[in-house]
N, C-alpha and C positions, 0 to 999 in steps of 0.2 A: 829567524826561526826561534818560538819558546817552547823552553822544556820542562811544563809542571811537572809536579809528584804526582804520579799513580792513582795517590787519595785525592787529590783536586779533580783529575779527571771523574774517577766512580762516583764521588760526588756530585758530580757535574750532570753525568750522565744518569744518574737516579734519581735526583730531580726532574728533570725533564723525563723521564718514563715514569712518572709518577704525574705529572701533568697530562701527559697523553693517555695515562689510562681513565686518569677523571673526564676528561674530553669524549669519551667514548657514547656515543648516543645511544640513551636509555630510554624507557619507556616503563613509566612505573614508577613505584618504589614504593618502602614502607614507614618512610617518615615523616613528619610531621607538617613539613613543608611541600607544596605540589614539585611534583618533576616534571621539565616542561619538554616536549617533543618539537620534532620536525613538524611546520606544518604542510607538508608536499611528501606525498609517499611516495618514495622514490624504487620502483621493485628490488634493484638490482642491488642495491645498499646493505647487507650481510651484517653491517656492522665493524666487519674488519678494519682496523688498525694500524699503525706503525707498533710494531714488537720495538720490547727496551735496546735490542741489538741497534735498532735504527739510531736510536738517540746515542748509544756510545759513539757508532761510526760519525753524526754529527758533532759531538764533544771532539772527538779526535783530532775531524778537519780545524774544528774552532781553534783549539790548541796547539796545532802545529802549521798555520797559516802564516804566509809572508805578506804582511800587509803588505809592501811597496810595490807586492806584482798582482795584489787586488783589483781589479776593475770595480769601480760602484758607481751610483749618481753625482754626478759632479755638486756641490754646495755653493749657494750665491749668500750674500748678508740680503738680511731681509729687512727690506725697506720699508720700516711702518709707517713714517710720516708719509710716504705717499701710498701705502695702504690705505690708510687713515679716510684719505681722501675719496677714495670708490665708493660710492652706494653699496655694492653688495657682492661682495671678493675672497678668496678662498688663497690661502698660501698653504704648499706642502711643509713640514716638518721634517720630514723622513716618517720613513716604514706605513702606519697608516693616522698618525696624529696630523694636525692642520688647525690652523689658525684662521678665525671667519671674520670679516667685517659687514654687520649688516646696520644702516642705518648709524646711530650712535651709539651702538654693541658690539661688544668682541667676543666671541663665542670659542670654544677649545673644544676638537675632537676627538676622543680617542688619546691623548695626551699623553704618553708612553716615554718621557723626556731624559730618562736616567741610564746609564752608560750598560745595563745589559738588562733582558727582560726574562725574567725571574723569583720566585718568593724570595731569593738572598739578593741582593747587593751583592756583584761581584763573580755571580754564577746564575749560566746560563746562558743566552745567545747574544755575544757582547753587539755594541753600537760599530759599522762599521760608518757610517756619514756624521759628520760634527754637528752641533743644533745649528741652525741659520744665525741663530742670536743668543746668547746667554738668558737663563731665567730670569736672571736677575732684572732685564728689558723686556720681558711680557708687559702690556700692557694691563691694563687693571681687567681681569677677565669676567663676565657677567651672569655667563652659562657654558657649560661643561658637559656635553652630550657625550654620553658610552654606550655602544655599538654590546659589549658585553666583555664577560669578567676575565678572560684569559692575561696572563701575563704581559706582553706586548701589545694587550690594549687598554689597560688600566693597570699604572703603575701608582704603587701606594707611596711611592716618595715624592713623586711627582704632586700626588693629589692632598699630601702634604705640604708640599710648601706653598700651592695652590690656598690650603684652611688660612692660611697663615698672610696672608698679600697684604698689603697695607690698602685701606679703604673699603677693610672686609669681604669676609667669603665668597665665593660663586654660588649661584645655586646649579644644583648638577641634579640630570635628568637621567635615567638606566631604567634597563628594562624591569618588569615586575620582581619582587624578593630581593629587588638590590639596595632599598634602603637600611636595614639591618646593618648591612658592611658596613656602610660610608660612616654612619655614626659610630661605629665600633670601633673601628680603625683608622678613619680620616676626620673624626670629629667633625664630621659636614653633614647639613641635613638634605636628602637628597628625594626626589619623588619619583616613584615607580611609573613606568607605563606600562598597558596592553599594546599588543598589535595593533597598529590604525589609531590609536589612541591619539589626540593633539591638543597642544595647546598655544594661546598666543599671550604673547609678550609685548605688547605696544601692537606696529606694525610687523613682526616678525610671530609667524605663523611655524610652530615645528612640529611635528608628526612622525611616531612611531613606528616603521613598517616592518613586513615581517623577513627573514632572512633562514637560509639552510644552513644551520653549522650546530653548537652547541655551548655550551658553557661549564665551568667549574675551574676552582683553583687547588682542593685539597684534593684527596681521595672520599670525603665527606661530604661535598658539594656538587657534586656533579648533577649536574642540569637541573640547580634550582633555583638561577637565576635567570631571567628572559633574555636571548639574544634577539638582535633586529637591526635594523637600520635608520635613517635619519632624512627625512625629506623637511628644510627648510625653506619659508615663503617670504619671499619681500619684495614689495612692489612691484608684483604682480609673476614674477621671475622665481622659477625651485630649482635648488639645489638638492643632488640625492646622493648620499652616501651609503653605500650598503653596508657597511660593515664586513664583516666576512662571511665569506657565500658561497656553496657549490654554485655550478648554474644549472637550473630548474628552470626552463621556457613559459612555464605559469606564473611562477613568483616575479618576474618582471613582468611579465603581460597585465598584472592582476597590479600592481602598482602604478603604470601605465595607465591601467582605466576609472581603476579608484582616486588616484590622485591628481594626474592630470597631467600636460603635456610638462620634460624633465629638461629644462636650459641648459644643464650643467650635472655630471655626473660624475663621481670620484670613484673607482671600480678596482679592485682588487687582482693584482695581475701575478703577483709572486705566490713559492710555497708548496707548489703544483706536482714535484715530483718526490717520488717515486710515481706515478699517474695513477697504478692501480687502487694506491691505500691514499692518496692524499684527493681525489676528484669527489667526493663524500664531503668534503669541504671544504675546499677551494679550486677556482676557476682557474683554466689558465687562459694565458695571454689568446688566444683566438675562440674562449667560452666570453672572457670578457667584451670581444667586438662583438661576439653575438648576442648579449645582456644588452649592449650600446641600443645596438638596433630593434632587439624587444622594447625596450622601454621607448623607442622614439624619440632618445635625447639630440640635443644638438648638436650638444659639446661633449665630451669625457675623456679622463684622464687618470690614466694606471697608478695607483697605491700599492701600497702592503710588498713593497720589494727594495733591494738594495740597501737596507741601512741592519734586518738584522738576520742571519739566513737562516731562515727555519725548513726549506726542504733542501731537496740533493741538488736541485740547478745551482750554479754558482749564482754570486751575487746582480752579475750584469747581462747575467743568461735574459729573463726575463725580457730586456730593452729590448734585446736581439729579435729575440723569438714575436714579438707582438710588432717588430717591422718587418719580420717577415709575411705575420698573418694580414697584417694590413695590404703589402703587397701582392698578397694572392688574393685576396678576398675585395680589393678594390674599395676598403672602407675609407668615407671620409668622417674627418670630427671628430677621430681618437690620437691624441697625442699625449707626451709626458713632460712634465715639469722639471727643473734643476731644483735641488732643496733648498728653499729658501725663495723660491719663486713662489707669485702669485697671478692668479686670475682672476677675469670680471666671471662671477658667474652667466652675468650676457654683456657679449663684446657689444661695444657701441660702432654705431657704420661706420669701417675704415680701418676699425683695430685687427687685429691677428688671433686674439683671446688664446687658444690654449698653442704651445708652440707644436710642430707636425713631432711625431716620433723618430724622425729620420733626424732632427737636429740635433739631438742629443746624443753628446759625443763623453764616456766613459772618463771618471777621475781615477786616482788612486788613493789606496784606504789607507797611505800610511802617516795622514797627521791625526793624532790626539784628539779621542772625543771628549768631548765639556761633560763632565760630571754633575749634579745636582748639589756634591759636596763644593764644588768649584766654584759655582752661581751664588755660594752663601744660603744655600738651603737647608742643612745640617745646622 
């Protein structure tokens, strides 16, 4: 059990209600930059919130947690030399970052690698699963897709040591108004997309789509960077990652017809409760089987849980709950990964490709997550 100061905690927790009120979806504004909306009206959506109460009582749990009686996703080392080798393969990271192999590229999602996700180092929703591999064994990365600007999915230490690789920078792709940042702050030059917007890279085809959530990091940004999601192509096989997403029955129907039949889907299953203030933007685990089956994917498999806890389910709630909806709901082709696991985006005949949700069996949080100061990124 630890016992911060008082001030660690209201610090803790004032950031993070300072985050969530920039997150608040807006419609408007008077500055000089667009603000960009939802694009699915959703009636029921009021706009409400988690109040700052919510983030204390999050700070608290953070703070006075017994890691060794955590349940989280168990962690495997992650095997690049036989990555390496797949055409076209997806490894979890934890929470919602992953590591692509398409072709002779290696791709970064979402990249959130640093021990809590937060504007400080050190405060905020610490890392409860260890990296698969130290930064320091990334392999030389090419491209850097972000899903959008929140904390725990774009982390600036991360996309620093990222500017810095040896055999020079990635190029990194975000949605429209996010290249301003990246130069600002990551010295990386980074290109904007629209929704549906694509572009190809040799044989690797990636494409912009649209997603229900919102954006911002200060109380001065709020939704004036584009959120979306990521559908990439390689011989002849897509990957689609949403990003973060309520579920809207149109915005997967509409990606489904526009983009085209989805091998492999990476879906968002944490985060989800309180249900009433958190379903505005994010799924839970039985919205996600029904996302699975809107889009017509083959394969998909749960993200955005156990490694940093951002709603009130505990951290291994999520596994639970999405083996339960499977087994009421009789879906097949959604399971979950070990961190540091990977998959073929399409299993070849004979393989297993993503493992059932039922085999995944609970670690505990109490070893030591790798720092970025650790990896020699500092």
């Amino acid at each position: 059990m630890r016992h911060p100061s008082l001030v660690f905690l209201l610090t803790l927790a004032g950031a993070l209600a300072a985050l969530a009120t920039s997150s608040a979806v807006g419609r408007g504004g008077t500055g000089t930059a667009p603000r960009f909306s939802n694009p699915y009206v959703v009636a029921e959506d009021r706009g409400e919130r988690p109040a700052p109460t919510y983030f204390f009582r999050r700070a608290w749990v953070q703070v006075t947690r017994d890691l060794s009686r955590t349940e989280v996703p168990p962690t495997v080392p992650l095997d690049l030399d036989a990555m390496a080798q797949r055409p076209f393969a997806v490894a979890w990271l934890g929470h919602a970052a992953m590591l692509m192999r398409a072709g002779s590229k290696w791709i970064l999602l979402d990249p959130a690698l640093s021990g809590t996700a937060g504007p400080v180092q050190g405060l905020g929703p610490a890392r409860l699963t260890p990296l698969p591999l130290p930064l320091a064994r990334l392999p030389h990365i090419d491209l850097v897709l972000i899903s959008h600007d929140h904390y725990d999915h774009l982390d600036l230490d991360t996309m620093r040591h990222l500017a810095r690789q040896p055999g020079g920078p990635p190029r990194v792709l975000a949605g429209r108004g996010s290249a301003a940042w990246f130069a600002e702050n990551a010295g990386l030059q980074a290109r904007d997309f629209d929704w549906w917007q694509a572009q190809d890279f040799g044989d690797l085809r990636v494409r912009f789509v649209p997603a229900q959530h919102n954006s911002g990091r200060t109380l001065a940004d709020r939704n004036r960077r584009l959120w979306g999601g990521w559908v990439l192509e390689h011989g002849g096989q897509r990957f689609y990652f949403s990003g973060d997403t309520a579920y809207v029955a149109e915005l997967f129907r509409d990606i489904r017809e526009r983009v085209g039949p989805i091998d492999l889907a990476a879906l968002p299953i944490g985060a989800y409760l309180p249900r009433p203030l958190m379903r505005f933007e994010h799924m839970d685990p039985a919205e996600a089987l029904q996302a699975h089956a809107d889009l017509g994917a083959t394969q998909s498999f749960g993200v955005h849980w156990g490694t940093f806890q951002l709603g009130d389910e505990e951290p291994f709630a999520a596994a639970r709950d999405l083996q339960a909806a499977v087994q009421a709901q009789q879906v097949s082709g959604f399971g979950l990964l070990a961190v540091g696991e990977y998959a073929d985006v399409r299993a070849a005949e004979g393989q297993a490709g993503v493992p059932p949700a039922l085999a995944l069996q609970p670690a505990r949080a109490d070893a030591p997550a790798p720092l970025l100061a650790a990896a020699g990124a500092r």
